[in-house]
N, C-alpha and C positions, 0 to 999 in steps of 0.2 A: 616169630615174636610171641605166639600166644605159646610154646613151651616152658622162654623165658621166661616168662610172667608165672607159669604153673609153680617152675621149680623154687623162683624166689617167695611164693607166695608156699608153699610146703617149707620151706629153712625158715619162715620168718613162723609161721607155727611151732616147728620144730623148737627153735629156740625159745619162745613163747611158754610152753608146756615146760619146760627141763628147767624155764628158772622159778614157772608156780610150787610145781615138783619140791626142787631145792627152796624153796620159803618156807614149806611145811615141812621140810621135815626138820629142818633148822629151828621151828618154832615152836614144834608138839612132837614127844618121845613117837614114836611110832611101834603101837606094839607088837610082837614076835606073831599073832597068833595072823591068818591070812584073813581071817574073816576081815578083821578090822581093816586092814589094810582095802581090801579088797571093796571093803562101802566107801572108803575114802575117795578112790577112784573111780567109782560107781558115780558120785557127787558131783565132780569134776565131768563127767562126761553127760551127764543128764543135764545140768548148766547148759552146757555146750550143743546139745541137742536142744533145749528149749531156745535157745536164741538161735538155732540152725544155720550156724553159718559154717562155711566150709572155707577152704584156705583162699578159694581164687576168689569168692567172693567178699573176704575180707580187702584180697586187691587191687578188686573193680572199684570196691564203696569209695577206698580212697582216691583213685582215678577220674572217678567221675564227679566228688567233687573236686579237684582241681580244675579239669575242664569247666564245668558249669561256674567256679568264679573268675576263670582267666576269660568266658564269653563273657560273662556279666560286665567283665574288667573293661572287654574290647567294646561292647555294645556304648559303654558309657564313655570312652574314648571316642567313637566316632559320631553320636551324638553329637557331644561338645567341639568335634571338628566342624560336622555340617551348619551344628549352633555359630559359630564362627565364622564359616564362610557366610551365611546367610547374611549375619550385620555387617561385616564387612562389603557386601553388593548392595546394602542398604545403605549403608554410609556412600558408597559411592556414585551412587543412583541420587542420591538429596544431591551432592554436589554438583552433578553435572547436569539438574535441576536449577538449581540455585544461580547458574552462574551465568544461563540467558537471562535469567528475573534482573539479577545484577545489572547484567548487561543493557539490558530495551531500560532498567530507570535510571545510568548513568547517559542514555542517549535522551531519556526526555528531561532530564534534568539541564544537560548542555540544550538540547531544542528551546528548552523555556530560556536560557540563560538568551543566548542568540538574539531571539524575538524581543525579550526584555531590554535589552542593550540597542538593538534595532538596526544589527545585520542583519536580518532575516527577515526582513521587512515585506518582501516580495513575495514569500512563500504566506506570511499570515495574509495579507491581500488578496490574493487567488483563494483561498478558503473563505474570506469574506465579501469576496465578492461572487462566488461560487454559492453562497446563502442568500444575497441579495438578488441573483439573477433568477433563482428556482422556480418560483412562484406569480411572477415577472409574468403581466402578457403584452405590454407597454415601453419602450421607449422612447426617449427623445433626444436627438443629438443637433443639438446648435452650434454653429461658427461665428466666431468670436471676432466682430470687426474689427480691422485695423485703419485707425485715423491716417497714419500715412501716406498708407496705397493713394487715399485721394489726390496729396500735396507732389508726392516726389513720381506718383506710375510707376514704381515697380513693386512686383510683387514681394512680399512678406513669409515667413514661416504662418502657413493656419495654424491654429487652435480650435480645438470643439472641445464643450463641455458637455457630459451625456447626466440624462434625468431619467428620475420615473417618475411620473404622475400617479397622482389619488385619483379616486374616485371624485372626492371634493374637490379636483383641479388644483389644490398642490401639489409640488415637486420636491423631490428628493435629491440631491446631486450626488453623485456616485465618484464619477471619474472625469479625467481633461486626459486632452490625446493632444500631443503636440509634435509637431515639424521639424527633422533635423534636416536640413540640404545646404550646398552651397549657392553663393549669391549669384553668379556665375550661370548658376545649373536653373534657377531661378528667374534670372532675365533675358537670358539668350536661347532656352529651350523652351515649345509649347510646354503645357498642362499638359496634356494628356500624352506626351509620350516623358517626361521629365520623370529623372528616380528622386526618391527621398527616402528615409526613415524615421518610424515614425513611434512614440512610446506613448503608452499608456500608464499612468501616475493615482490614486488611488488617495481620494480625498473627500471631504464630508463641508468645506468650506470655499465658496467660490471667489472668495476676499485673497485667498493665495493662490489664485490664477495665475498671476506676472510670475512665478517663482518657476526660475530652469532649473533648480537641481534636479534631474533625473535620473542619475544614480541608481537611487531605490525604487525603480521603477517596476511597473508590474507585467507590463508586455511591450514586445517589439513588433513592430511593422515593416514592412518593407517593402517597397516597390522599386524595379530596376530600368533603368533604362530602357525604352523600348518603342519603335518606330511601328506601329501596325498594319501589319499588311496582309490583307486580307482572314486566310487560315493558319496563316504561317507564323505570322508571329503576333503575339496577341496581348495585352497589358495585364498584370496581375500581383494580386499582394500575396507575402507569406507572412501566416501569423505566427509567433514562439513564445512561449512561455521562456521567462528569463531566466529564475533561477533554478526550474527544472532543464532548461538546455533542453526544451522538444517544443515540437512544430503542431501546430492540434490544427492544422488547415490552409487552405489556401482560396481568395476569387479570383476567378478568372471573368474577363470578359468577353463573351464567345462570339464568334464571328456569325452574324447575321445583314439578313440586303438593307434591311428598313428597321426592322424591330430590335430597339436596345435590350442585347439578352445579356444574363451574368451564372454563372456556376457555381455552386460551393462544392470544394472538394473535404474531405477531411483527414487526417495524418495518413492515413492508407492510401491515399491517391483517388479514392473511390466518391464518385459522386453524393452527394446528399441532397441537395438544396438545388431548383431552378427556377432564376428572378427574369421574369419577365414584363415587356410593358408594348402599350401602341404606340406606335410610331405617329397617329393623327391627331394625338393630344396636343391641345392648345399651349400647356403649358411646356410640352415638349418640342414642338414646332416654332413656337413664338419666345424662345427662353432668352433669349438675347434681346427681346425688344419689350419694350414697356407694356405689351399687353401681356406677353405669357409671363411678365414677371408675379405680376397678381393671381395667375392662373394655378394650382397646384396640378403634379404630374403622379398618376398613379402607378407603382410596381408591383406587378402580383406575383407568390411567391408559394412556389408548388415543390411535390415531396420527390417530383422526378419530370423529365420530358412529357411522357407519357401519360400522365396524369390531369386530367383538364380540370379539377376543382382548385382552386388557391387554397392556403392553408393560411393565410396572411396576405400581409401588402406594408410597402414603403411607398410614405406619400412626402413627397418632395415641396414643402410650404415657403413663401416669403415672408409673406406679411401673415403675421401668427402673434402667439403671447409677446413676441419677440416685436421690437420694432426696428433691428435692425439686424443682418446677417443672414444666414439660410439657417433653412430649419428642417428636418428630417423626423418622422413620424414615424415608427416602426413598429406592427402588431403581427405577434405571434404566438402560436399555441405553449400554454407554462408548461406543456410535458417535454419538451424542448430543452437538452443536457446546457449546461453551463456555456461551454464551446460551441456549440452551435448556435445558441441566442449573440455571444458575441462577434465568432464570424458573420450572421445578421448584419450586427452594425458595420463591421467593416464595408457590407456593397454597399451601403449609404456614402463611407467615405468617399469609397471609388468611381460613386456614379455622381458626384460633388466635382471631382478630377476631371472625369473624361465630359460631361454635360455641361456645366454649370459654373468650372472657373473659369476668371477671364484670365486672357493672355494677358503680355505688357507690352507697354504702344512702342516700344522698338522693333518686338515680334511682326505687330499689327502693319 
């Protein structure tokens, strides 16, 4: 390669000189004597030596620049490639950005639309009563008498209405919890082994008590059929949240010789909560007869078996603000999560059930 390059760079001189050659003598007589001639070529070649170039380096100079603008050429070609890919991953990078943002505000826009319309009635109730409960070391949950039960002796679907009380001894109403069962299931089977179900309704006025739409309810209860006997089988509610479709707990009533014991479990199956009480309380002993009726019965309420301090208590009242129905007192620590203050209320329900309702006199 590098001979090729010699020879064409020697023919490209060659012919270079032979046509200066021929310009001059085409254009000035040349004359006879050698001298003359002889400077003219002298001229030519001192040129030629003052710029020192020689033939191969007349065909490097062009060589290299062409190289040096076909790099310049490429450099700026891939530049504007890399420029290019870059916005292009930038462009697609905001997109696939953009389009959770999109996403989570066409799902809160549908979530407001829902709750505003008032499917979704359930879900904003559980968040608000999840603010109401927090701060909570207080409740009260009263049963709602029915005039009937006197006239006809059979029992009724219950109702309870649940409060919080002030400081200044007002109350707040919260919620009503109400009885679904059959009539059936109701007169011909005790209390305390009898199923029902049971919802929680979420309301701020106790003037719409009588109202059964439950529907839009906020939680389910339920208790199932169940005969007890001894450790084997033993009566107990499960809580569930409705429109989440989950279970945040369950009470149990655990088998004890004298002392009414209760359990809370929570959605893992694992214990949390044990309600205990004495068995020689007056108003536990005498609940059926006109003196323990006046008497209240206390439940203390610890963070485990093992643990001998209460953390709380449920006191079981008659005659209270109330002058007529039961009435249930419930105090508990406010660090106490949402779900666990209201499984709380639930062993008030259950210890209402198995304690404290009456039969019906065709049972009796």
């Amino acid at each position: 390669m590098e001979n090729k390059k010699k020879k064409k760079g020697e023919s490209l001189l060659k012919i270079y000189l032979s046509k200066k050659i021929k310009t001059i003598i085409s254009n000035k007589k040349i004359n006879k004597n050698e001298e003359g001639h002889g400077s003219k070529l002298s001229k030519e070649s001192t040129i030629l030596s003052k710029l020192s170039v020689s033939p191969l380096n007349i065909f490097n100079l062009n060589s290299k620049k062409e190289k040096e603008d076909t790099e310049e050429k490429e450099e700026k070609f891939e530049k504007k490639e890399k420029m290019d890919i870059k916005i292009k991953k930038n462009k697609k990078d905001k997109k696939e950005v953009e389009k959770p943002k999109l996403d989570n505000k066409i799902k809160q826009f549908k979530k407001k639309q829902t709750v505003s319309f008032g499917t979704n009635l359930a879900l904003s109730g559980f968040t608000t009563l999840k603010g109401q409960l927090t701060n909570i070391t207080e409740l009260i949950i009263h049963q709602e008498p029915d005039i009937s039960e006197l006239f006809c002796g059979c029992q009724q679907p219950n109702n309870y209405h649940v409060y919080i009380p002030d400081l200044n001894g007002d109350l707040t109403y919260i919620y009503k919890l109400r009885e679904f069962s059959g009539k059936c299931n109701r007169i011909f089977i005790p209390v305390n082994c009898r199923g029902f179900t049971m919802k929680a309704k979420l309301t701020h006025n106790k003037k719409n008590s009588s109202d059964t739409d439950y529907k839009k309810s906020l939680m389910k209860i339920e208790k199932d059929f169940k005969i007890p006997c001894l450790c084997l089988v033993r009566p107990e509610i499960v809580v569930e949240i409705i429109d989440e479709k989950r279970i945040i707990g369950k009470v149990v009533q655990s088998f004890s010789l004298c002392d009414p014991v209760f359990t809370v479990y929570n959605e893992e199956d694992e214990e949390i909560k044990y309600i205990e009480a004495d068995c020689c309380q007056c108003g536990f002993v005498f609940r059926n007869w006109s003196i323990g009726k006046t008497e209240e019965c206390q439940f203390k309420i610890y963070n485990s078996r093992e643990n001998t301090n209460p953390i709380g208590y449920i006191v079981k009242k008659t005659e209270s603000i109330y002058s007529l129905g039961d009435s249930y007192f419930i105090n508990f620590p406010a660090k106490l999560s949402c779900e666990e203050k209201f499984l709380l209320s639930m062993v008030a329900i259950l210890i209402d059930y198995q304690y404290y309702e009456k039969n019906n006199e065709v049972i009796k």
